[in-house]
N, C-alpha and C positions, 0 to 999 in steps of 0.2 A: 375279849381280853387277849390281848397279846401269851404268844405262850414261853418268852422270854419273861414274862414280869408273873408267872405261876411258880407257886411252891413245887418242889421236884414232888411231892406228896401229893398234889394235885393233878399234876400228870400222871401220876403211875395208875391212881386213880382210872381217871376217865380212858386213858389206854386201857384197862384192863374189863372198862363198859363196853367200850364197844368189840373186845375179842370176843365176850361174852354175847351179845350183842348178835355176832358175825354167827357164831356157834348155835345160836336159837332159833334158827330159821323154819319156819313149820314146813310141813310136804307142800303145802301149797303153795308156797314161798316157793321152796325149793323149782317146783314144776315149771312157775312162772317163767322163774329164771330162765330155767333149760330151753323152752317155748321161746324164750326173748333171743337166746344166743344162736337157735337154729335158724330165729328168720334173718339174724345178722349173717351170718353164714350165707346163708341164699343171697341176702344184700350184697354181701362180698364176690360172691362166684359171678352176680352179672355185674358188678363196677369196677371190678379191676380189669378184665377186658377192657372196657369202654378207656380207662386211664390209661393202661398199655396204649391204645390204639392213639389215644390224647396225646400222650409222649413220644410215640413213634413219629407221630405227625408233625410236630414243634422239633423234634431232631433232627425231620427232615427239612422242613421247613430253616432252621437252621444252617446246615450241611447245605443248603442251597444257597443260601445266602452268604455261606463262608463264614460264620460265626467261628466255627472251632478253627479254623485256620488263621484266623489272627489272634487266636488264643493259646493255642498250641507252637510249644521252640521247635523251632527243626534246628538252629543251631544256637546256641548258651556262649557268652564268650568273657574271659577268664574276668571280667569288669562286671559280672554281674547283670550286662545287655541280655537282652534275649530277642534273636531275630524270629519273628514268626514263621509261619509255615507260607502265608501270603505275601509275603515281602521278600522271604528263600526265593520260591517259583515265579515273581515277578522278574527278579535276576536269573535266574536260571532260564526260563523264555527269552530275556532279552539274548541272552549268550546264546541261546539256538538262532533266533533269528538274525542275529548278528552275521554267524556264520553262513547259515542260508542264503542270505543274500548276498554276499560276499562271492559265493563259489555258484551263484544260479545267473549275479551280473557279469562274471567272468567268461563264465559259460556264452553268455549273448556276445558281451565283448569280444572276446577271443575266439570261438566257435569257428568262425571264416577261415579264420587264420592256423589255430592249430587241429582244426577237425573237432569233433563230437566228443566232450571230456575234457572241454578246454578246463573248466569249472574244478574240477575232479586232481588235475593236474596240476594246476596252481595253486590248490585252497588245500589240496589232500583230503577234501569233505566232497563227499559223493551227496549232493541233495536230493538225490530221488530213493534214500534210506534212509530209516530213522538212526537217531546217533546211537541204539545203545546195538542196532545191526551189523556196523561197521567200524573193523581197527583204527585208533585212532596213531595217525603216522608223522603226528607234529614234533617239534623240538621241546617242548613244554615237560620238565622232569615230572611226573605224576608220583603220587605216595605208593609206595609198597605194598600197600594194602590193594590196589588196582592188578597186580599183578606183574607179571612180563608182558601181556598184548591185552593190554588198554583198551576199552571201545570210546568212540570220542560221547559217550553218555556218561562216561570215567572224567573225560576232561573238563566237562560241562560242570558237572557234579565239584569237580577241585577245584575251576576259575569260581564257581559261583561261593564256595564255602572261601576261598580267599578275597573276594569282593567285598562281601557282605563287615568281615572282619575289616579290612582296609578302610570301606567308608566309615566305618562308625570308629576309627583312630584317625581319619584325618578330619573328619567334622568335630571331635571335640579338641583336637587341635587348633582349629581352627577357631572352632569358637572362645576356644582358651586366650585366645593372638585377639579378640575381639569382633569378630565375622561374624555379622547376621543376617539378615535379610532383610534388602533394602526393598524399599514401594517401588523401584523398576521390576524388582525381580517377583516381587507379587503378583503387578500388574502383566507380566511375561508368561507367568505360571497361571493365570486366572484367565488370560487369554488362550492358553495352549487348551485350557481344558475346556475352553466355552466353546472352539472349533472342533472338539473332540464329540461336549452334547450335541453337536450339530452332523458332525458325521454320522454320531449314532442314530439321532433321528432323521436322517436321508434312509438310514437302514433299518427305519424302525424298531430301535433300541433305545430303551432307558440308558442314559448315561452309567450307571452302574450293573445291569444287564452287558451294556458295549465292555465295561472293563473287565467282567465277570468272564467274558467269553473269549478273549484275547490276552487278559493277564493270569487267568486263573478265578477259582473263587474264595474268596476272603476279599480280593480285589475291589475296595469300591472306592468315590471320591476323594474322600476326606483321606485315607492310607495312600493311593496315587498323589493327592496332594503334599502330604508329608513325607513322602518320598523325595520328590522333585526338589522341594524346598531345600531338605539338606543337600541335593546333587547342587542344588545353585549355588549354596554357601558354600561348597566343596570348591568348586569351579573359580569363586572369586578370588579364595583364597590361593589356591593353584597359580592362578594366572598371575596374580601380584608377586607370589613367591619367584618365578620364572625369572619376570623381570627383575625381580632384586635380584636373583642369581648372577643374570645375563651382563647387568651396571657393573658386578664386583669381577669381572673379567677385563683385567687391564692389559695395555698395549704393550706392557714388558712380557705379560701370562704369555699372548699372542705371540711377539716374537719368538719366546724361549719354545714353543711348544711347533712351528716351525722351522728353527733352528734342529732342533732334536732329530727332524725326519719331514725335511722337505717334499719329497716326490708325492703325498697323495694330496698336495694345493697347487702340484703344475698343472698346466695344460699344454696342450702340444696340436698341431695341424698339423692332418694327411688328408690323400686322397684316396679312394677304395671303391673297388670292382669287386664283382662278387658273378662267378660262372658256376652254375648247377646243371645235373641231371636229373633227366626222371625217367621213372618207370615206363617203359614201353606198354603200350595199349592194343588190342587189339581194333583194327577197323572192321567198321561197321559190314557184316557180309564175306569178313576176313575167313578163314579156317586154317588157324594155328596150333601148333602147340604149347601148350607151357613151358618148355625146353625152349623152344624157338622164339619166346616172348623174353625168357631170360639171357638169350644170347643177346636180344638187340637193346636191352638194358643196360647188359655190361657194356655193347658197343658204343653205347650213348654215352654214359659214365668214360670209357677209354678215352673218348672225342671230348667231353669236357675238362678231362687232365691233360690233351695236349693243348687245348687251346686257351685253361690257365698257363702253361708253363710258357707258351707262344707270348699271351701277354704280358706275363713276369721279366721272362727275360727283356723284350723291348721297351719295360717301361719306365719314361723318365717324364719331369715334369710337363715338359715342353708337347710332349705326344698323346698324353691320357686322353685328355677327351679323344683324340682321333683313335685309340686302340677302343676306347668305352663304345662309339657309335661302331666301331666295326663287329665287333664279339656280341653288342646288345642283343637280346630278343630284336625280329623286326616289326615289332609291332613298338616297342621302347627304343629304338634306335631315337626317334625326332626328341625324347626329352633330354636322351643324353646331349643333346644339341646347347643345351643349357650348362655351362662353364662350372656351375655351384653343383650341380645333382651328384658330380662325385666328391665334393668337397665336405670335411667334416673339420670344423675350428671349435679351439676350446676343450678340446676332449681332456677329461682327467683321466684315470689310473681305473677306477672304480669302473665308471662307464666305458670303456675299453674292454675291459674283462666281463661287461655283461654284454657289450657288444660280438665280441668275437672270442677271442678266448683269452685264460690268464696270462698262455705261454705270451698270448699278441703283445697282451699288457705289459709282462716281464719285458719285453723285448724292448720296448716302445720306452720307458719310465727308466725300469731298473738297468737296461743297458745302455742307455740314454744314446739311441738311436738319432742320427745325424743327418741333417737334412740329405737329399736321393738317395737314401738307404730305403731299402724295399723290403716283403716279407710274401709269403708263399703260403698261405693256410689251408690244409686240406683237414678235410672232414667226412667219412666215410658212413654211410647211412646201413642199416640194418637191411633196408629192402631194395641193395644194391645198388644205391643212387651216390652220389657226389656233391657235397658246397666246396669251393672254393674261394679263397678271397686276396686279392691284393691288394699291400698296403705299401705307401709311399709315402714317405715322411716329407713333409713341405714345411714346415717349421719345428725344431727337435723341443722336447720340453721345457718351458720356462716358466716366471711366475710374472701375473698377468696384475699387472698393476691400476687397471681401468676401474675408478670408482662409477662401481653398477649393481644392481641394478638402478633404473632412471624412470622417471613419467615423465608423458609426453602430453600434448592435449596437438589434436590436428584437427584442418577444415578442409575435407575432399569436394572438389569440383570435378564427377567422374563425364568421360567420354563417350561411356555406353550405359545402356543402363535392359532389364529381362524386362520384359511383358508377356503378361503370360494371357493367352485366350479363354473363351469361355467352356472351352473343354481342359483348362489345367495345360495345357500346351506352353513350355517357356521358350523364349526367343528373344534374341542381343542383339537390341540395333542399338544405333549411334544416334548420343543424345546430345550434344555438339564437337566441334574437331578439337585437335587440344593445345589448338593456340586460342581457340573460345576459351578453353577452363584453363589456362593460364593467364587472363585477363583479366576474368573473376577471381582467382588467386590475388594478383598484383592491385584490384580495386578492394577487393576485402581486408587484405595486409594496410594498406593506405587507410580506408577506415575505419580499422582497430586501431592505428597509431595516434589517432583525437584522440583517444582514451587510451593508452596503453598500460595496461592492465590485466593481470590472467579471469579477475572479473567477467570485465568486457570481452574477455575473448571466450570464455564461457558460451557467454550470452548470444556469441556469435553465433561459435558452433551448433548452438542449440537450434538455432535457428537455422541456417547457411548449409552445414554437414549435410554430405550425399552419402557420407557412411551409418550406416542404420546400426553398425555394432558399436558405436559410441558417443555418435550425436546425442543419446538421450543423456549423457555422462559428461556434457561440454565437453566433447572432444576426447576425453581422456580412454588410454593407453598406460596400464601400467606395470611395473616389474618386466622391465627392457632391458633383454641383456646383450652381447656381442653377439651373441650366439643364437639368439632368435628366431625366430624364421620369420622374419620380413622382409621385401624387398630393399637389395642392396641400396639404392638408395637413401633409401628412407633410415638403414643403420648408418651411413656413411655420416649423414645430417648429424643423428644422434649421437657418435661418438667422435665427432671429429674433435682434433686439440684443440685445448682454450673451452670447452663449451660452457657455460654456464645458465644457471635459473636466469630466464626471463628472455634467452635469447629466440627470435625469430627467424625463420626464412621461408622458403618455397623450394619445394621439393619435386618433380616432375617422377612417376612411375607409370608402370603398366595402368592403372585406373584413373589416371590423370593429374592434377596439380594438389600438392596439398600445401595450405600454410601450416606450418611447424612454431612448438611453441614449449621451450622445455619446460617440464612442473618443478621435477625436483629432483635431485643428484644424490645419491647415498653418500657417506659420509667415510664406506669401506668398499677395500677390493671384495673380488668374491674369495679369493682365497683367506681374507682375513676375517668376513661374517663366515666363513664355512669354518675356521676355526674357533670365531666364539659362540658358535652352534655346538661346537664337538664338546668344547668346554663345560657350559652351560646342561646340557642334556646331562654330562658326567657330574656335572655338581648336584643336578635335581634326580639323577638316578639315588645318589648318596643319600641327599634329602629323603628322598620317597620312601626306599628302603626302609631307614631311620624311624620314619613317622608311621607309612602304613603297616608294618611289619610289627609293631610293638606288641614285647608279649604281653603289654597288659587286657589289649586284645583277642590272645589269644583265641582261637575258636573251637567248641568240642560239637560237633553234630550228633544229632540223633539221627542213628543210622535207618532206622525204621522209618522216621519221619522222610527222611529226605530222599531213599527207594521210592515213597507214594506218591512225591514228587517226580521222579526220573520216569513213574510207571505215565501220572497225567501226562507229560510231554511227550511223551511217546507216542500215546493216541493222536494229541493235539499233530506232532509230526507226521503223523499216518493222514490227517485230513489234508495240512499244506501240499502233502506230495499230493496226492487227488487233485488240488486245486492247480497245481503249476503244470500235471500232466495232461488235464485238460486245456490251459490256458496255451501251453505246447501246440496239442491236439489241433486245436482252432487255429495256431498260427499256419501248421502246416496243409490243414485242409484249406485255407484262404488261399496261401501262397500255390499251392496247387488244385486248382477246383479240379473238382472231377466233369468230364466232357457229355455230357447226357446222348445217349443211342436212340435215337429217332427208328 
């Protein structure tokens, strides 16, 4: 019987049977008991070890797998989001490696050029430290909370907590606008990650083992996948946006906004010489002083300021090259031979000031320096050396009205061609004269004109081309500007007056005959797409702002969580440096083997 449908009489009853009941118990009862509770006890003393040790094992087990790291916010953001601990360190990785390779290709890049630290000096990120070891020296405003001297593990830490919040305000914008994910971008996303199980098993990794170990752990497929996903929808929508920005930028916007401040959409043509010293060396079996190595430094540097001031004062247009082959290095004397090598056309404001200096710039733009007006640049080096540079004005600044950039599509017939032996040995002989490959030129032009068509001229090229950087592209050449670096020729064809889509000729150069074939002609100068870039960028900065920045985004971190974050990448950084100091190591023991002693 139910004990809702008993009389409350009947309850108090049998409650009070069995107190009575509980209260009767004989010793023997009693004894039983006590017997039954101490072997539980004993039961307990060896099963709870075993269950501890059960539990430790599945936490571990867990913690390996990343469970509590996509379970756990490292950052909560004011929408009620919760960005995981896995999906934090995903961004925060990507922002180290970001940087690392940034200042480790710079390094390669550059190294020749500005010495050891090229990396270091361009990037302000030292790669052979981890980031929370070294100041971070960016322009990037950091929170207060980071201090006065930041370590870029500070800046890491701030881009990745302002990421994290941006993406998930501009994905539900987006999705808001209607942006989802189309079957390209599945099929794009499903391919990225099928070459991904595939690198991992070249390295015999489990695909989620591969993510575990380069993105962190919580890191597996399915959270990689829904990751990328929204970065796609982010992406589509970005881009669409740009261009709607980019359309609402009209040709009154364009004029008024070079109207206001024309000088940074001029250009201008000079010519420029550049006389340097350097450090005096001792020779090999010399016995000098350092005193004596410093006199013949500054003697070097004395002899490079008169023999700028020698060319400045003589130089007018008519004589450069001849002042350029006399003063050149003699080992550079034969290229100043070439008319262009001092010549520099199209130069803005901007590029001037990174070329040589602002004052050059000011002088050149803001003074609006007049054609044979010249300039004198000295630049005094810390280890007693000298640059000098002379500048002559060949055309003063103006605005350049050439609708450019342009594509081309061309079909080389060359003259010479490398063969290289079976020891890797190359060698340029001549592969006909070049009244042969002007022949071919004028037969191939003839029988593209059956068909005249950029089609068929494709099909040509694809076939006919002796140039291997474009034949596979029917010919094509593109974003041609005045300013290029191609043989004059070949720009003279391209921009000469009148030209138009679909025009033809034969061009003759250093590599032999080409038939020319223009694609297609921009529709703006560059000063006027260089204005609706400036435009455009300012209107989607506003945008972006607007959108990524929303406080309903807001983001609050967990300070703790996102430390244990800062402390993994830190290791993880401690290993890349290992890997790139040895991959160093190896380049330098190749490039210099060691000589073996017989």
């Amino acid at each position: 019987m139910d004990k809702e449908k008993k009389t409350s009489a009947e309850i108090a009853r049998e409650e009070r049977k069995a107190r009575i009941k509980k209260a009767s118990l004989t010793q023997s009862e009693k004894r039983e008991r006590r017997a039954n509770i101490s072997i539980a006890k004993k039961r307990v003393r060896i099963i709870v070890p075993s269950v501890i040790i059960a539990v430790a094992l599945v936490f571990g087990l867990l913690f390996y797998f990343g469970v509590p790291h996509r379970m756990l916010s490292a950052v909560k953001l004011a929408d009620g989001t919760k960005i995981s601990v896995a999906e934090y360190e995903f961004y925060y990785k990507n922002a180290y490696n970001n940087i690392v390779n940034t200042a480790y290709q710079y390094e390669q890049y550059y190294g020749s050029y500005y010495g050891e630290g090229a990396g270091l000096q361009l990037t302000g990120f030292d790669y052979k430290k981890t980031p929370a070891s070294q100041e971070y020296v960016g322009e990037e405003k950091l929170d207060e909370k980071y201090g006065k001297k930041p370590t870029w593990a500070d800046y890491l830490e701030h881009m990745t907590i302002e990421t994290v919040s941006e993406i998930a305000s501009l994905y539900a914008t987006a999705t808001e606008a209607g942006y989802k994910l189309t079957e390209d971008d599945k099929k794009e996303i499903s391919d990225s990650i099928e070459a991904l199980r595939k690198q991992a098993a070249d390295e015999n990794y489990t695909l989620n083992a591969y993510l575990l170990q380069n993105y962190g752990r919580g890191m597996n497929e399915k959270l990689y996948r829904q990751i990328n996903e929204k970065i796609a929808v982010i992406s589509a929508y970005d881009k669409d946006m740009q261009v709607k920005l980019a359309e609402e930028i009209t040709d009154e916007k364009i004029k008024e906004t070079y109207d206001k401040d024309p000088i940074p959409y001029m250009v201008a043509s000079i010519r420029v010489f550049q006389i340097s010293s350097e450090v005096a060396v001792k020779a090999e079996g010399e016995e000098i002083t350092n005193e004596e190595l410093a006199k013949r430094t500054k003697e070097l540097k004395e002899k490079a300021l008169a023999d700028a001031n020698d060319f400045y004062d003589s130089a007018t247009a008519d004589n450069f090259k001849t002042l350029s082959i006399k003063y050149a290095p003699e080992a550079e004397k034969k290229s100043y031979e070439d008319d262009q090598i001092t010549l520099i056309e199209g130069l803005d404001k901007q590029s001037a000031s990174n070329y040589f200096t602002e004052e050059a710039a000011k002088w050149i733009f803001d003074d609006r320096a007049k054609v044979g007006q010249k300039k004198l640049i000295t630049e005094e080096n810390e280890n007693g050396t000298v640059n000098c540079t002379i500048l002559l004005i060949i055309k003063e600044p103006y605005r350049d009205d050439t609708l450019q950039p342009v594509n081309v599509r061309h079909i080389l017939f060359v003259t010479s061609e490398t063969k290289t032996d079976e020891n890797g040995v190359g060698e340029t002989v001549q592969k006909r004269t070049l009244a042969e490959a002007k022949k071919l030129a004028e037969e191939n032009l003839t029988e593209w004109k059956k068909n005249p068509t950029e089609e068929h001229f494709i099909k040509l090229a694809s076939e006919k081309s002796e140039d291997p950087g474009s034949s596979d592209n029917g010919g094509l050449i593109e974003d041609i500007t005045t300013t290029s670096s191609y043989v004059p020729t070949f720009l003279e064809w391209t921009f000469a007056e009148g030209r138009k889509v679909g025009d033809t000729g034969i061009v003759e150069s250093p590599y032999g005959y080409h038939i020319m074939y223009m694609s297609k002609i921009s529709d703006k100068a560059i000063w006027e797409r260089t204005i609706t870039e400036k435009l455009t960028a300012d209107a989607y900065n506003d945008f972006y702002v607007k959108t990524a920045q929303n406080k309903k985004f807001a983001p609050t971190p967990s300070e703790f969580l996102i430390k244990k974050v800062q402390k993994t990448v830190e290791s993880y950084a401690t290993k890349i440096i290992a890997n790139i100091k040895a991959q160093e190591d190896a380049a330098k023991a190749q490039a210099n083997p060691q000589v073996p002693i017989n």
